[in-house]
ZAVODO-94363 format. One record per residue (C-alpha): residue in three letters; z, y, x. Coordinates in steps of 0.5 Angstrom, whole numbers, plus 500, padded with zeros to 3 digits. Example, Ala and Ser with C-alpha at 12.3 -4.5 7.8 and 13.67 -1.06 7.14 Angstrom:
# ZAVODO-94363
+-----+-----+-----+-----+
| res |  pz |  py |  px |
+-----+-----+-----+-----+
| Ala | 516 | 491 | 525 |
| Ser | 514 | 498 | 527 |
+-----+-----+-----+-----+
# end
This chain:
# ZAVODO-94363
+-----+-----+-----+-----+
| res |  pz |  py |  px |
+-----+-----+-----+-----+
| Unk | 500 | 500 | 500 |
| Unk | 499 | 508 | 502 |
| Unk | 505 | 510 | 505 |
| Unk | 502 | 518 | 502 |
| Unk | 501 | 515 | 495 |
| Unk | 505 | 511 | 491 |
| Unk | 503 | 507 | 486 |
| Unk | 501 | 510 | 479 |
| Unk | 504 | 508 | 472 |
| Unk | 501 | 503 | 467 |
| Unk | 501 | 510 | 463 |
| Unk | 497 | 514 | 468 |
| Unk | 493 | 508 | 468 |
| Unk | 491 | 508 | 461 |
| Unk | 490 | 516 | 461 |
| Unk | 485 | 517 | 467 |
| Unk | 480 | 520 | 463 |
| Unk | 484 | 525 | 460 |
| Unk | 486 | 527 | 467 |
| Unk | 478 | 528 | 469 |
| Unk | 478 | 532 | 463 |
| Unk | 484 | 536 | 466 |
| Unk | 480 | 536 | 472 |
| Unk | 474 | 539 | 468 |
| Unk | 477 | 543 | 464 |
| Unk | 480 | 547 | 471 |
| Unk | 473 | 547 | 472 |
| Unk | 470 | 550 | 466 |
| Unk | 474 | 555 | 468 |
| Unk | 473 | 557 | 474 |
| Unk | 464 | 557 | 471 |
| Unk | 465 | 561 | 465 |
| Unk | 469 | 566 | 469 |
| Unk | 464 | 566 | 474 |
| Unk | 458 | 567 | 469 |
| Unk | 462 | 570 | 464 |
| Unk | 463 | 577 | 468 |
| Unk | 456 | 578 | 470 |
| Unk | 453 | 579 | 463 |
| Unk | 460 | 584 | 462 |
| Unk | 459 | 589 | 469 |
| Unk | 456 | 595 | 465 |
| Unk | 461 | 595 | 460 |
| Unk | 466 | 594 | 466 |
| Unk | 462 | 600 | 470 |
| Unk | 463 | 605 | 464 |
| Unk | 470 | 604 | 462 |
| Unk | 472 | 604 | 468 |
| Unk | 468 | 609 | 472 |
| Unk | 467 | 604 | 478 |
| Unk | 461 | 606 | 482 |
| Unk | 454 | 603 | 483 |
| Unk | 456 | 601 | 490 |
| Unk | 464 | 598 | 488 |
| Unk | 461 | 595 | 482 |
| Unk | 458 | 589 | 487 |
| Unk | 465 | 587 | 489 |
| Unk | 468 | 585 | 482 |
| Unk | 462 | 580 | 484 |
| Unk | 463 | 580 | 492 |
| Unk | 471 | 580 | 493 |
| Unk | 471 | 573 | 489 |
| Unk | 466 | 570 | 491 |
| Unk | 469 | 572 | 499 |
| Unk | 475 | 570 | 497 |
| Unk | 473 | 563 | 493 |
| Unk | 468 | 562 | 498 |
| Unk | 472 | 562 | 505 |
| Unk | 479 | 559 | 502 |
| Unk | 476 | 552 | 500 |
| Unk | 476 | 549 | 506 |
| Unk | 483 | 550 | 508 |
| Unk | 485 | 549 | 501 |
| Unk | 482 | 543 | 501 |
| Unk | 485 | 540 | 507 |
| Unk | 492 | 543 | 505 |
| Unk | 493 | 538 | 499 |
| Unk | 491 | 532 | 503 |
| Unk | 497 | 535 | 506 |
| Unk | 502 | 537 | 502 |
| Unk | 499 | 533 | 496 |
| Unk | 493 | 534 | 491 |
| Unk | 496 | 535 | 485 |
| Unk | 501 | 541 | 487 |
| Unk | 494 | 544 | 490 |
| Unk | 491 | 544 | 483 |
| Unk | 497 | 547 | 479 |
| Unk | 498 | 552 | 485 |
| Unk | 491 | 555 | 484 |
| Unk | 491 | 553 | 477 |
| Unk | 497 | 558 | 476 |
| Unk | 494 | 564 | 481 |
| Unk | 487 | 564 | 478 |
| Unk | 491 | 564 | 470 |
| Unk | 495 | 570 | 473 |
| Unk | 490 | 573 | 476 |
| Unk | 486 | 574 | 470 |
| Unk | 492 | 576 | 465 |
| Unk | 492 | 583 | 472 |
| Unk | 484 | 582 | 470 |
| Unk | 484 | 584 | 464 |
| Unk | 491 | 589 | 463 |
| Unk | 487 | 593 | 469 |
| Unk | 486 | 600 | 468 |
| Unk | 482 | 602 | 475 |
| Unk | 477 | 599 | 480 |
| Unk | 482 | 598 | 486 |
| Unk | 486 | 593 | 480 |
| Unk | 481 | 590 | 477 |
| Unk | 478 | 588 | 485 |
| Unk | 485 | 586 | 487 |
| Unk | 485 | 581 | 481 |
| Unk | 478 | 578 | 482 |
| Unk | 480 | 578 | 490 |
| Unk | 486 | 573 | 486 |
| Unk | 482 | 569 | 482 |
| Unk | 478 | 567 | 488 |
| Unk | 485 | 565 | 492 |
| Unk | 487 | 561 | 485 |
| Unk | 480 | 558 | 485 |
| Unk | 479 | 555 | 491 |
| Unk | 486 | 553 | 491 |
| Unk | 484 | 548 | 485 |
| Unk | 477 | 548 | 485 |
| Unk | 478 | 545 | 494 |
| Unk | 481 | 538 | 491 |
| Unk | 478 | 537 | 484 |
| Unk | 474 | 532 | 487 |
| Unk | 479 | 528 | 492 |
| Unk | 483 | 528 | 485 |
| Unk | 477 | 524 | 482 |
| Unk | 475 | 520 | 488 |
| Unk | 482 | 517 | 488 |
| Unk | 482 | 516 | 480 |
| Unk | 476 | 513 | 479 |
| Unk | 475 | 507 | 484 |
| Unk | 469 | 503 | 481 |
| Unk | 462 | 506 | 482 |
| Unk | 460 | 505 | 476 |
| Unk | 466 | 509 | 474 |
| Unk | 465 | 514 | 478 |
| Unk | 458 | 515 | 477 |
| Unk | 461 | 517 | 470 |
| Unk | 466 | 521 | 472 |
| Unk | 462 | 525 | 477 |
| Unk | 456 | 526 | 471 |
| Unk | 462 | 529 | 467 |
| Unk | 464 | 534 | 472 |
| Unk | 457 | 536 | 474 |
| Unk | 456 | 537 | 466 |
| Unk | 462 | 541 | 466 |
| Unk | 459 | 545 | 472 |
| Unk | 453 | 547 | 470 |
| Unk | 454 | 547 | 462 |
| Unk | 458 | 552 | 463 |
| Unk | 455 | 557 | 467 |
| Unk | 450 | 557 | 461 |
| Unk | 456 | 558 | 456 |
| Unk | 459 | 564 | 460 |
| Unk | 453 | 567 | 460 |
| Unk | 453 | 567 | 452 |
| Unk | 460 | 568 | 450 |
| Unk | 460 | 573 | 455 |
| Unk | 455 | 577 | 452 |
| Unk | 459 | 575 | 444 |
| Unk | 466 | 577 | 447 |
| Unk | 464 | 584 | 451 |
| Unk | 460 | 586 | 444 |
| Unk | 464 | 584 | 439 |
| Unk | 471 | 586 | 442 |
| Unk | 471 | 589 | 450 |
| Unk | 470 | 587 | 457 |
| Unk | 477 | 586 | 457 |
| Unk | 476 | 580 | 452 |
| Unk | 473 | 575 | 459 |
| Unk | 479 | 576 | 462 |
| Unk | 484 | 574 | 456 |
| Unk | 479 | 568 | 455 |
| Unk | 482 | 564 | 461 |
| Unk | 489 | 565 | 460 |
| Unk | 489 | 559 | 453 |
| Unk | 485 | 555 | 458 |
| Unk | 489 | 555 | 464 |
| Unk | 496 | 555 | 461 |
| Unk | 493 | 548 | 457 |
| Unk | 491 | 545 | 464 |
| Unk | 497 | 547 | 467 |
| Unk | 501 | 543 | 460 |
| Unk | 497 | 538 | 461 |
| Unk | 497 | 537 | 469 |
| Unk | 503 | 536 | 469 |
| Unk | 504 | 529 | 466 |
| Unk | 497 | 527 | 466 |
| Unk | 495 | 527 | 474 |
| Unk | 496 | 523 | 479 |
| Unk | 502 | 525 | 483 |
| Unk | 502 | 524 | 490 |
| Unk | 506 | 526 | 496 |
| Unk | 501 | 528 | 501 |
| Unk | 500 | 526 | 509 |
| Unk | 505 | 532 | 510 |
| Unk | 504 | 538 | 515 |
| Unk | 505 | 534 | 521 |
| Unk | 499 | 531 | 521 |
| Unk | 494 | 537 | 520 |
| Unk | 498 | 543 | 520 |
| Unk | 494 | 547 | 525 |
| Unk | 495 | 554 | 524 |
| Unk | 490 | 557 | 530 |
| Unk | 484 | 553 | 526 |
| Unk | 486 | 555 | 519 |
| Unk | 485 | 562 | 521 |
| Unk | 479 | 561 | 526 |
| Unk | 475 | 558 | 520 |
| Unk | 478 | 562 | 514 |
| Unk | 476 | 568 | 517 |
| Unk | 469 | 567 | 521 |
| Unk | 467 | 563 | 513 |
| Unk | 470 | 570 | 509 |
| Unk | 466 | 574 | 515 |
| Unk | 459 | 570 | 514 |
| Unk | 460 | 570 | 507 |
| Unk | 461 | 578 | 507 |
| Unk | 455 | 579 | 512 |
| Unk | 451 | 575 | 506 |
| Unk | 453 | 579 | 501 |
| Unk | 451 | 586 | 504 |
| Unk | 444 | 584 | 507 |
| Unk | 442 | 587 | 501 |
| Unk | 445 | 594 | 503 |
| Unk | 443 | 594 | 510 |
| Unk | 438 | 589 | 512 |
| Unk | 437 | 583 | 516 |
| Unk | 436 | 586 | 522 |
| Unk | 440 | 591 | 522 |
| Unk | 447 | 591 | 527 |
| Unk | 453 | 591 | 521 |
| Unk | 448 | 584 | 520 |
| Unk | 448 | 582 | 526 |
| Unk | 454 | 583 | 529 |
| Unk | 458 | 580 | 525 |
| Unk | 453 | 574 | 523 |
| Unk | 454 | 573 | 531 |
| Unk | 462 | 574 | 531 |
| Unk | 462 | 569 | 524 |
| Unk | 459 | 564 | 528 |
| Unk | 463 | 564 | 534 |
| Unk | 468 | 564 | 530 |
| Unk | 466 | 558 | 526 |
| Unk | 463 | 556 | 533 |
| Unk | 471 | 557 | 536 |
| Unk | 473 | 552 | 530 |
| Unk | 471 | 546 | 532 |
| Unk | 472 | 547 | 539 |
| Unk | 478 | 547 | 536 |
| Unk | 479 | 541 | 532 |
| Unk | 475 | 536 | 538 |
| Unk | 481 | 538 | 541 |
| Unk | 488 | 540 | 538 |
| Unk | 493 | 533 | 537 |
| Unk | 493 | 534 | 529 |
| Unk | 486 | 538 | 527 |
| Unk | 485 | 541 | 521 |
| Unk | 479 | 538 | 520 |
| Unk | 477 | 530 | 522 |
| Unk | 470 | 532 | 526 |
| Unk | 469 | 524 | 524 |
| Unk | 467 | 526 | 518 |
| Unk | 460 | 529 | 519 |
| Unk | 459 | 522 | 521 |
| Unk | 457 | 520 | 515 |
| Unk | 450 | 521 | 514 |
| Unk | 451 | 522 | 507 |
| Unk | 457 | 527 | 508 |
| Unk | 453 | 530 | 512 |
| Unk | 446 | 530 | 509 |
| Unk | 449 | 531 | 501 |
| Unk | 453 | 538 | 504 |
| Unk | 446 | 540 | 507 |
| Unk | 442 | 539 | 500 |
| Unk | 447 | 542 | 496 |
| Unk | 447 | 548 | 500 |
| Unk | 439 | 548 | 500 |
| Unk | 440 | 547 | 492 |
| Unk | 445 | 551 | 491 |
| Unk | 440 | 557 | 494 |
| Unk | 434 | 555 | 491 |
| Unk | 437 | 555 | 484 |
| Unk | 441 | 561 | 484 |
| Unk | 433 | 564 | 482 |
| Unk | 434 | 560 | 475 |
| Unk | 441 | 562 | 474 |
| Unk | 441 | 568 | 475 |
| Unk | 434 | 571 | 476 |
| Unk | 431 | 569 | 471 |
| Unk | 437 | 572 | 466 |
| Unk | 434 | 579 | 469 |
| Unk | 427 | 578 | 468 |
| Unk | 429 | 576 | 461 |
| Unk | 433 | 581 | 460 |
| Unk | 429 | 588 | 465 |
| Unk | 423 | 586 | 463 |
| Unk | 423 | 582 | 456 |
| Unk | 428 | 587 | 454 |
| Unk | 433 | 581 | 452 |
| Unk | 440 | 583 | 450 |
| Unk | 446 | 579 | 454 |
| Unk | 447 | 575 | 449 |
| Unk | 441 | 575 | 447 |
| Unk | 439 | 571 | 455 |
| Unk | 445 | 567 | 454 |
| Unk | 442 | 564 | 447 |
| Unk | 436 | 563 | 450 |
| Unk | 438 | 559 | 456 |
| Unk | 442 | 555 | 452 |
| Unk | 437 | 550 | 452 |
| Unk | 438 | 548 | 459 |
| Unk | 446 | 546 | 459 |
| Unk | 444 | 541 | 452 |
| Unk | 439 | 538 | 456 |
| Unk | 443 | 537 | 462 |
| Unk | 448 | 535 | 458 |
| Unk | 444 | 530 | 455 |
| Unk | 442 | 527 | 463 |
| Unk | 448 | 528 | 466 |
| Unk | 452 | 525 | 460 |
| Unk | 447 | 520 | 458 |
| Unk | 442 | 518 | 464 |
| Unk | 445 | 519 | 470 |
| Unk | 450 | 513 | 470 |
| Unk | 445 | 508 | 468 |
| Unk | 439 | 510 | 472 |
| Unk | 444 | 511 | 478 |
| Unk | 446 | 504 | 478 |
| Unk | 439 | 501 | 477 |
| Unk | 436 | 505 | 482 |
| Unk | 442 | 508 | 486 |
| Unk | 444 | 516 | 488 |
| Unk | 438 | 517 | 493 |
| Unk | 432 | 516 | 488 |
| Unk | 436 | 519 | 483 |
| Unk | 437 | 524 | 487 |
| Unk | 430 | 525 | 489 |
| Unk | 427 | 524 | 481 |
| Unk | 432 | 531 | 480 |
| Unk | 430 | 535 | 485 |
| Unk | 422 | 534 | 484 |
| Unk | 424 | 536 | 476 |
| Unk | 426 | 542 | 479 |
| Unk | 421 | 544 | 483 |
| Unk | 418 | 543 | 478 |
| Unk | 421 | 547 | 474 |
| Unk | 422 | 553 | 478 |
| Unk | 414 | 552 | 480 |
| Unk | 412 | 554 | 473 |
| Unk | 416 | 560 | 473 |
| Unk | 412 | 563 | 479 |
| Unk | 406 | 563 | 473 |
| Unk | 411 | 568 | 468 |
| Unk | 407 | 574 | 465 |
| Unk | 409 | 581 | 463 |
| Unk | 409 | 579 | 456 |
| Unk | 411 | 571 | 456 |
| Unk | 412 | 568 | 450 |
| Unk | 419 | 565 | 450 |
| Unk | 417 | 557 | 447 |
| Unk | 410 | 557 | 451 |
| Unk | 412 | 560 | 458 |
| Unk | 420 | 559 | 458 |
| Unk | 423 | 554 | 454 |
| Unk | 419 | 548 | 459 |
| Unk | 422 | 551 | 465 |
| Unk | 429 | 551 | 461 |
| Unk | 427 | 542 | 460 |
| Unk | 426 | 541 | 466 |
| Unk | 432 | 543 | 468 |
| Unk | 433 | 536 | 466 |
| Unk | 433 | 535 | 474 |
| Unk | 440 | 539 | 475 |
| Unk | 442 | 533 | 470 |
| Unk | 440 | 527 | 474 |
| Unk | 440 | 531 | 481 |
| Unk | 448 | 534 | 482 |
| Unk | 452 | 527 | 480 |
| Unk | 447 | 523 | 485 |
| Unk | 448 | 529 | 490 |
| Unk | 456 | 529 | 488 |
| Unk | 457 | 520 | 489 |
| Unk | 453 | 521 | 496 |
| Unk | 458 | 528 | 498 |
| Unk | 464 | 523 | 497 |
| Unk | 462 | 517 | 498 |
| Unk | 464 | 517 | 506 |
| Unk | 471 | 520 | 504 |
| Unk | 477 | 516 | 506 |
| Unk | 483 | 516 | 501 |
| Unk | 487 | 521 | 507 |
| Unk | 481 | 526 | 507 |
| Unk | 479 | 526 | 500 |
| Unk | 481 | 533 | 500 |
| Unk | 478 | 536 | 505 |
| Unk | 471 | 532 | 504 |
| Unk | 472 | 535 | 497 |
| Unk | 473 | 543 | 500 |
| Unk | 468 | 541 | 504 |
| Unk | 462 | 540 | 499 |
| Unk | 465 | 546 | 495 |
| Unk | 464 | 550 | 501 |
| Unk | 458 | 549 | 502 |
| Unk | 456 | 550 | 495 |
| Unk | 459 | 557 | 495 |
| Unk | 455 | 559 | 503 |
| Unk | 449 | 557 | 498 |
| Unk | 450 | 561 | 494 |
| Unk | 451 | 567 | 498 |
| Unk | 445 | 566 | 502 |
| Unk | 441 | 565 | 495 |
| Unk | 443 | 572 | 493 |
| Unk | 442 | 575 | 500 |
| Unk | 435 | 572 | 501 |
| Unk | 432 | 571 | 494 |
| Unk | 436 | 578 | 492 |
| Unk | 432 | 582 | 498 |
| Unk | 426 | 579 | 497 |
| Unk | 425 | 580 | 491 |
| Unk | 428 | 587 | 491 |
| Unk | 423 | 588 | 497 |
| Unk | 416 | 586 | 493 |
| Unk | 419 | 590 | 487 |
| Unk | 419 | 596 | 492 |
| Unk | 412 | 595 | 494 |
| Unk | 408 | 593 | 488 |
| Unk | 412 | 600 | 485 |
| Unk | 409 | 604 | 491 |
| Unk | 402 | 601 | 490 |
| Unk | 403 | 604 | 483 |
| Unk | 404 | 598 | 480 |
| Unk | 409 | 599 | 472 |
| Unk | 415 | 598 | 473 |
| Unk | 415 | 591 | 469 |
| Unk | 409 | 589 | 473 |
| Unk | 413 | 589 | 480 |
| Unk | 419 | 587 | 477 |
| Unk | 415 | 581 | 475 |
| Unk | 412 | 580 | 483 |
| Unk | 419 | 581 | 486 |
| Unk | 421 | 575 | 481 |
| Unk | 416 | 571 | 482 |
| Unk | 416 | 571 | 490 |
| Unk | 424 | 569 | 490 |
| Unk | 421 | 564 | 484 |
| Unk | 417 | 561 | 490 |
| Unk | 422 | 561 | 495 |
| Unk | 427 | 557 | 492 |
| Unk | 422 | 553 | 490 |
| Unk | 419 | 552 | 497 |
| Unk | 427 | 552 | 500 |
| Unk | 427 | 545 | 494 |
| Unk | 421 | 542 | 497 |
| Unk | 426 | 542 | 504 |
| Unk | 432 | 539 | 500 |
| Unk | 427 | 535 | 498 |
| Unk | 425 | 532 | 505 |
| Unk | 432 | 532 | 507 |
| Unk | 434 | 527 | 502 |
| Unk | 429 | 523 | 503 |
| Unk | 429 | 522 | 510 |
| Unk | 436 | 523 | 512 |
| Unk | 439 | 520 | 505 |
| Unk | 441 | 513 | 504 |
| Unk | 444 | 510 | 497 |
| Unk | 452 | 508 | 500 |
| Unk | 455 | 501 | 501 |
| Unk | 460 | 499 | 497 |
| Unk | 466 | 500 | 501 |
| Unk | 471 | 495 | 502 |
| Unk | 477 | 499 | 497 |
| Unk | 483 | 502 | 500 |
| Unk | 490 | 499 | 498 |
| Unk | 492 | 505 | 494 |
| Unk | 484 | 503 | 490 |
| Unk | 487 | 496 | 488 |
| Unk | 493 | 498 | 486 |
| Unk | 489 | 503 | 481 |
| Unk | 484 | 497 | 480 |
| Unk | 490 | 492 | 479 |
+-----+-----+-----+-----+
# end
């Protein structure tokens, strides 16, 4: 038996899926959150008298505190235990959207993002590790893994929606009231339902100087991402502290090949699939940023969509994530295993944002929208298959920090997608307006060129999975496994 885990109860048992929908419901919270305030910013903007500058870091100061913290939080509840870590976070980001939502000046508002972002990372960093050691069966997993990954993507849709509903029926203060039923129900029942475990302990990876090493170069990289649009890729604030955000990174894993009780084991980058899957991720995660969002602003600048009118018509992407991932998935990854699943997924969404380089000025929603909005039916198949290989190679005492791990680097995709898909596509506008283009027109060519790019950034992913990949072994089970399977 584990002597960090003790043997869960017949009652724990039974309730495991109960303990994925807390898991999940940690997530759904995390999603609507990120979604929900982008469709808020302009009520946000005039009530609160933020500037155009400083409005960007409601986005920008949870995005960087998310980002850079996922990591050491992931590594800290394989030490102190997994459980604690989630309640922790879950109990910061609820407080945090209660300051949120009662703030009566920019400065508050940022503070409060800045804390959310701390409280996310916290229970966000081990939600998969917790998973991985409730479900033990491949079969089960995969289901598991299918629930969370709906839950993800599902809910950026629901945010966008609800977001625009609730900033016009009732205030922008309303996205942030939302969280606090959601979080006091998940700390309920967190309690009694998750698995408890006492965690490695401090001793053996409490290394102080590689916590501060990799927390501050991630929250440097990712600032310097996040303000390429304000100065530029060549300019000396990008490369400089790009330069020093790599060193440090570079000074972090120095600095676990040589500590006595590293922070992080570098053995799990052995792991072709560890490895592989974070790469595609990020890869993904860049790509499609051009989906999630950039297709939001052509509806809304160029098609004169409302919010909630651009959430509405998104929709029909969640249902048919939710019916892939929820309905497919698991029974076409058992038959033909993650990495062709994986690959199916990852066409589909080439696919997807290859139509969206042919959109018009005047687009016809069912004609030239909603097809795109189908195949993204490849989400559904492609984040359950790339989330089974991206822990597939944890062991039960590092199963938090593989789950850090792969959070992290969705969140340094996503960073780069907006810094590359965002400037480019500002810079083909600013083009096309100065060849005297409309306006319509050159925000359409910005869209489409950033379109193009995510697509050419997914036919990378693409041959990443297909050359490094390989669909895992069944791995002889732990003895915390089979007591969970006894």
């Amino acid at each position: 038996m584990s002597a960090t885990t003790a043997p869960p109860a017949p009652g724990l048992l039974r309730s495991r899926w109960l303990a994925l929908g807390v898991v999940a419901t940690g997530l759904l919270m995390v999603v609507l959150d990120g979604s929900i305030v982008t469709v808020a910013m302009p009520a946000i903007q005039s009530d609160l008298g933020f500037t155009p500058a400083a409005l960007s870091w409601v986005v920008n100061a949870y995005l960087i505190a998310f980002g850079s913290l996922l990591l050491l939080a992931g590594r800290l509840g394989d030490l102190i235990g997994r459980k604690r870590m989630f309640l922790a976070g879950t109990a910061v980001f609820t407080a945090a959207s209660l300051l949120a939502a009662a703030a009566t000046s920019p400065a508050i508002l940022i503070a409060a993002r800045f804390l959310q972002g701390i409280g996310s990372a916290m229970a966000s960093a081990v939600s998969l590790g917790i998973i991985v050691t409730l479900f033990t069966e491949p079969k089960d997993r995969a289901k598991a893994f299918a629930v969370f990954s709906f839950t993800g993507a599902a809910g950026a849709s629901i945010g966008q929606v609800l977001g625009g509903v609730l900033t016009d029926a009732l205030s922008w203060h309303w996205i942030f009231f939302i969280n606090l039923p959601i979080g006091l129900a998940a700390l309920a029942l967190a309690v009694p339902v998750l698995p408890a475990d006492r965690g490695l302990g401090l001793r053996a990876g409490a290394d102080i100087i590689g916590a501060l090493l990799v927390t501050a170069g991630l929250m440097l990289g990712i600032y310097t991402f996040v303000k390429v649009a304000d100065y530029g890729w060549t300019s000396a604030h990008t490369l400089g502290l790009g330069a020093l955000a790599l060193a440090l990174i570079a000074g972090f894993l120095v600095r676990q090949a040589t500590a006595k009780t590293p922070l992080m084991q570098l053995r799990i980058f052995r792991s072709r699939s560890v490895t592989g899957a974070n790469l595609v991720q990020m890869l993904m995660v860049a790509a499609l940023f051009s989906f999630q969002i950039l297709l939001a602003l052509y509806l809304q600048n160029v098609r004169g969509y409302s919010a909630s009118q651009t959430g509405i018509a998104m929709l029909p992407a969640a249902v048919v994530i939710g019916a892939v991932s929820l309905g497919a998935a698991t029974p076409l990854i058992a038959r033909f295993g993650e990495r062709k699943v994986l690959l199916a997924g990852i066409l589909l969404l080439i696919g997807l944002l290859g139509m969206l380089t042919r959109l018009p000025t005047q687009s016809s929603y069912v004609v030239d929208v909603l097809p795109a909005m189908l195949l993204a039916a490849g989400f559904g198949l492609a984040l359950p298959a790339l989330t089974t290989l991206g822990m597939s190679g944890a062991r039960e005492d590092d199963a938090g920090l593989a789950s850090g791990l792969f959070n992290t680097t969705q969140q340094i995709g996503m960073a780069l997608g907006v810094a590359v898909l965002t400037t480019l596509a500002a810079s083909r506008t600013d083009r096309l307006l100065g060849e005297g283009h409309s306006r319509t027109e050159a925000l359409t060519g910005g869209y489409h060129l950033a379109f193009g790019i995510g697509a050419g950034l997914l036919v990378i992913a693409l041959v990443v999975a297909a050359t490094v990949l390989r669909t895992p072994k069944p791995a002889a089970r732990t003895t915390t496994e089979h007591a969970i399977a006894a």
